[in-house]
N, CA, C and O atoms as a GROMACS GRO file, in nm:
protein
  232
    1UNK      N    1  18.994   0.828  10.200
    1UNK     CA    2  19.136   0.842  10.182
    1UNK      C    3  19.191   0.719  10.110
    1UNK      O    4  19.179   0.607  10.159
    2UNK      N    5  19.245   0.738  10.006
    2UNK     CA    6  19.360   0.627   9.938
    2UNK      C    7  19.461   0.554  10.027
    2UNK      O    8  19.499   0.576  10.142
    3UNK      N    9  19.490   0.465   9.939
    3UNK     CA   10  19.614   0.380  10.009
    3UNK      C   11  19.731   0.447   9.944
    3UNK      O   12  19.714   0.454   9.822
    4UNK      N   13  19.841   0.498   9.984
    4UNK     CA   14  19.898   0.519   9.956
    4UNK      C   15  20.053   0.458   9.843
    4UNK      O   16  20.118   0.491   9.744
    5UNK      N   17  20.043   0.355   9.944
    5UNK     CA   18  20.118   0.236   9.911
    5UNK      C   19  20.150   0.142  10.045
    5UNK      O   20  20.091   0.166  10.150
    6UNK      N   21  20.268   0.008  10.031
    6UNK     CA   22  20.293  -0.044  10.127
    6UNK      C   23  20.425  -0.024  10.216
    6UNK      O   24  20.471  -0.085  10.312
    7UNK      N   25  20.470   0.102  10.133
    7UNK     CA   26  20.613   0.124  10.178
    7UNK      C   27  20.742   0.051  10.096
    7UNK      O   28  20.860   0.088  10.105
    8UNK      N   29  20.701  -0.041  10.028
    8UNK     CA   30  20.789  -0.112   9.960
    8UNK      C   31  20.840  -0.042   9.827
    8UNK      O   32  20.758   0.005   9.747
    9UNK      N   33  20.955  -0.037   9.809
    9UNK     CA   34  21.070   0.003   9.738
    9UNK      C   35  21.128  -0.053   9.636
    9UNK      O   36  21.245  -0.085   9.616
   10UNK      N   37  21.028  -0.063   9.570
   10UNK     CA   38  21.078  -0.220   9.404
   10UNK      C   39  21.232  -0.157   9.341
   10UNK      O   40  21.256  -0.048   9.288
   11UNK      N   41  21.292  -0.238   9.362
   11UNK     CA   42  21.422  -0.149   9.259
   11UNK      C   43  21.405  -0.177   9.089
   11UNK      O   44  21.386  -0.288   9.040
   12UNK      N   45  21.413  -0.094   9.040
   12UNK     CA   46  21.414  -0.099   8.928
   12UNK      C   47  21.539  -0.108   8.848
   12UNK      O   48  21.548  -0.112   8.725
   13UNK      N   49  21.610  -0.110   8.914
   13UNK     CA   50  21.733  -0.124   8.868
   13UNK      C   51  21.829  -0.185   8.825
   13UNK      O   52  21.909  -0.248   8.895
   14UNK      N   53  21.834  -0.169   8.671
   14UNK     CA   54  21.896  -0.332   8.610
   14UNK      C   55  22.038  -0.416   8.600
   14UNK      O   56  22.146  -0.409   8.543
   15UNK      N   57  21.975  -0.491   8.680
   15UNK     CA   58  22.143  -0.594   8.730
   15UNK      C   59  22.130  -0.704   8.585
   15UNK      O   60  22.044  -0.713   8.498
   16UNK      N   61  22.253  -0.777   8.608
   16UNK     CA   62  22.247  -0.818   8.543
   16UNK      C   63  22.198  -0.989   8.532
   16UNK      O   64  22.231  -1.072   8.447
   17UNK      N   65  22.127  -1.001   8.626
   17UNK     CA   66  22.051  -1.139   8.640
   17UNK      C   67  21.930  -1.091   8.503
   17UNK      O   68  21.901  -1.139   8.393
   18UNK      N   69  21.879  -0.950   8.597
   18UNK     CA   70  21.747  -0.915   8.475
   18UNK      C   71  21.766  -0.896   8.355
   18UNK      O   72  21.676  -0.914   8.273
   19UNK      N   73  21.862  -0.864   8.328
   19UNK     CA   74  21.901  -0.813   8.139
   19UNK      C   75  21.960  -0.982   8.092
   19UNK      O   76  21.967  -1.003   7.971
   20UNK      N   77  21.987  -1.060   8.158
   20UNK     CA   78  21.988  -1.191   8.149
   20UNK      C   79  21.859  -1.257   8.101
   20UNK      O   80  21.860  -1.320   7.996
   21UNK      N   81  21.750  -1.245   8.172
   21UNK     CA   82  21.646  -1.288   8.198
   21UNK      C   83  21.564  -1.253   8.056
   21UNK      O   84  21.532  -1.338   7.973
   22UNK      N   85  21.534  -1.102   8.046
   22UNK     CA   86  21.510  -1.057   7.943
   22UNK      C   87  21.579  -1.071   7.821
   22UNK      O   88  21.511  -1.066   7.719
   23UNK      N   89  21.686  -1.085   7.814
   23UNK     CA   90  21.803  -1.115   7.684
   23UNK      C   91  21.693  -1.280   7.674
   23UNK      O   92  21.661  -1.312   7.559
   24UNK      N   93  21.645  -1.367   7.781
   24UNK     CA   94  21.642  -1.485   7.735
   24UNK      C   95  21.508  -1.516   7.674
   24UNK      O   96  21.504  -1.610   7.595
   25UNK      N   97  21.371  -1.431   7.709
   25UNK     CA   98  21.264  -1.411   7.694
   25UNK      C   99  21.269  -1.367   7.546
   25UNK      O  100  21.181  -1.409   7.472
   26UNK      N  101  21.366  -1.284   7.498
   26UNK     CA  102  21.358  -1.262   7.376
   26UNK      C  103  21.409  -1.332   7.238
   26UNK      O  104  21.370  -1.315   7.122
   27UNK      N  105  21.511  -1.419   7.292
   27UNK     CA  106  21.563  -1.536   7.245
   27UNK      C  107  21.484  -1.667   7.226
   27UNK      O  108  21.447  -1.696   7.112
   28UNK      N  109  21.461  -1.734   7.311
   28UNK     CA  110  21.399  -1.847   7.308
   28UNK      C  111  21.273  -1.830   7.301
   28UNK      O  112  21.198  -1.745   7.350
   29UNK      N  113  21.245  -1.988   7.184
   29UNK     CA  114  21.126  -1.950   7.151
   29UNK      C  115  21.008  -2.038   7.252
   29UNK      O  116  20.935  -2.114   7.187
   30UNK      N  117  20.990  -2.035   7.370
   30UNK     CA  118  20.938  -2.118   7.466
   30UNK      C  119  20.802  -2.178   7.431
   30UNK      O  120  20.768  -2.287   7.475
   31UNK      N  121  20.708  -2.090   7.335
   31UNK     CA  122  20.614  -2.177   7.296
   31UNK      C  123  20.671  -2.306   7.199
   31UNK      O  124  20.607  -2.411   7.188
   32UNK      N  125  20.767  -2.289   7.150
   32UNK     CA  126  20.821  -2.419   7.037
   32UNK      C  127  20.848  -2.485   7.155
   32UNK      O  128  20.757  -2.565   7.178
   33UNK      N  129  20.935  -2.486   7.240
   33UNK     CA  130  21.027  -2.582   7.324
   33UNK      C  131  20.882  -2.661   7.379
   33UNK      O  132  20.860  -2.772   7.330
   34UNK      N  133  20.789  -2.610   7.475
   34UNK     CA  134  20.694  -2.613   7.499
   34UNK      C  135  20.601  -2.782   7.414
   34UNK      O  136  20.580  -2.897   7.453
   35UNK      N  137  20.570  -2.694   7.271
   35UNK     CA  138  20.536  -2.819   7.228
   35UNK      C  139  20.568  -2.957   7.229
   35UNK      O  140  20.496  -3.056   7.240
   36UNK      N  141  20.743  -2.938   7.209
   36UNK     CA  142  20.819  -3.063   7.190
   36UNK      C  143  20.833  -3.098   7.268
   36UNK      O  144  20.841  -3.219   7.246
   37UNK      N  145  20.852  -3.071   7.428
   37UNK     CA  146  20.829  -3.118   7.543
   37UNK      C  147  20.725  -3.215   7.568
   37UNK      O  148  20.744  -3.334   7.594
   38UNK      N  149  20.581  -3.139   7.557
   38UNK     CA  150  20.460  -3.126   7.629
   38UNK      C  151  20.423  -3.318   7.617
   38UNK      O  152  20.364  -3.380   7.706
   39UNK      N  153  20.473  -3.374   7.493
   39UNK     CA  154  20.402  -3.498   7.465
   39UNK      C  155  20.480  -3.632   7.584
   39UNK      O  156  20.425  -3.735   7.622
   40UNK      N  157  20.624  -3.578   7.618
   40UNK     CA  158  20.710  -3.642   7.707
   40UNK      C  159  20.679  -3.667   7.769
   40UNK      O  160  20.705  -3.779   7.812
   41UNK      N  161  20.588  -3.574   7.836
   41UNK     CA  162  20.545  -3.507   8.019
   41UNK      C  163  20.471  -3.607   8.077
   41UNK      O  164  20.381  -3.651   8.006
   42UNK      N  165  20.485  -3.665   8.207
   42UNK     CA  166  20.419  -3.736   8.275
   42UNK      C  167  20.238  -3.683   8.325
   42UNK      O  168  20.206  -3.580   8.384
   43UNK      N  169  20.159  -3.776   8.283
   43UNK     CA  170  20.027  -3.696   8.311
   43UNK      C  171  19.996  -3.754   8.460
   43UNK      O  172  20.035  -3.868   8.483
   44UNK      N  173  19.941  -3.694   8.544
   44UNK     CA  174  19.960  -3.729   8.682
   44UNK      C  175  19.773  -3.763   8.678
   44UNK      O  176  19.686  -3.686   8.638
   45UNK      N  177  19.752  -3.936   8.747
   45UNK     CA  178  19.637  -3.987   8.752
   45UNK      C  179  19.568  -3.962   8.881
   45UNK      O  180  19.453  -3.924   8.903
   46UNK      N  181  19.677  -3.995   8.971
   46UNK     CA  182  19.616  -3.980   9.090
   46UNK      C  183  19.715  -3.836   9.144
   46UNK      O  184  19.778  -3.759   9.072
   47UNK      N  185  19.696  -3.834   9.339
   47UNK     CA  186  19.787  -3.737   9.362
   47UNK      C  187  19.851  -3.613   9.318
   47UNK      O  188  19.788  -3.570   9.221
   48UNK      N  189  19.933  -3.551   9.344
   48UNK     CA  190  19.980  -3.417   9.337
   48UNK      C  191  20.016  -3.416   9.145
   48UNK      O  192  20.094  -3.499   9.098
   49UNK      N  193  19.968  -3.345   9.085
   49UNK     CA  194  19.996  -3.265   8.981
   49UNK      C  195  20.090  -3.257   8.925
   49UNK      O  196  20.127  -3.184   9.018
   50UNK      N  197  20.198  -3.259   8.841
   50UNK     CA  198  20.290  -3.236   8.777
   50UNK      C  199  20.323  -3.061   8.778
   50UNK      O  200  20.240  -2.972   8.788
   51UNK      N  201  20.473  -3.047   8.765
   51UNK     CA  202  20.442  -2.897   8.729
   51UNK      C  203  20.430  -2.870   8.619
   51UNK      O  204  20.408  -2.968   8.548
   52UNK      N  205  20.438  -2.734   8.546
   52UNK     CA  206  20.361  -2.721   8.422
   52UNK      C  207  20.451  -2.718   8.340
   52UNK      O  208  20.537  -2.639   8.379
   53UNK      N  209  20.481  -2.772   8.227
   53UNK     CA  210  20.598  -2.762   8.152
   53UNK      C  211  20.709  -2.644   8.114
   53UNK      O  212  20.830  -2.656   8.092
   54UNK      N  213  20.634  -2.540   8.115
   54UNK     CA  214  20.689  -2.411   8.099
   54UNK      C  215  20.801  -2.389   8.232
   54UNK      O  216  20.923  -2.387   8.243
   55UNK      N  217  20.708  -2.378   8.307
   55UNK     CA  218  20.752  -2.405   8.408
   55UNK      C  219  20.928  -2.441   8.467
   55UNK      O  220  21.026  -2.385   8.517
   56UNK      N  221  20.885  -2.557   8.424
   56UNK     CA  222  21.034  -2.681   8.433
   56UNK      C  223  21.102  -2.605   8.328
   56UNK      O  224  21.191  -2.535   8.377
   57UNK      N  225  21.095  -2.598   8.235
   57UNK     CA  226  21.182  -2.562   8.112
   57UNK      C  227  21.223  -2.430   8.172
   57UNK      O  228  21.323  -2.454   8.240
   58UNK      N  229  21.196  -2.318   8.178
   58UNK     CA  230  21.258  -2.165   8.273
   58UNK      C  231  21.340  -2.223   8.373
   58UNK      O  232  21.398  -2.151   8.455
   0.00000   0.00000   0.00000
């Protein structure tokens, strides 16, 4: 027998945070920003990691 699912109810339904979101994904060009960032970025020697530039920039 299959899984059916988990019961969970994704809405698909577009508010306007998401048509935001997407309006911005299509706009910006994040691999450019990305580059010009990337050389700034603190490289972490010891200890916890930096987050990833992309990341920070979203």
């Amino acid at each position: 027998m299959k899984q059916l699912g988990l019961g969970l109810t994704l809405s698909t339904k577009k508010t306007r945070k998401r048509e935001f979101l997407e309006e911005m994904e299509r706009v910006v060009p994040w691999a450019a920003l990305v580059r010009i960032v990337e050389p700034h970025c603190p490289r972490a020697k010891t200890g916890r990691p930096p987050m990833p530039v992309e990341t920070m920039l979203r």
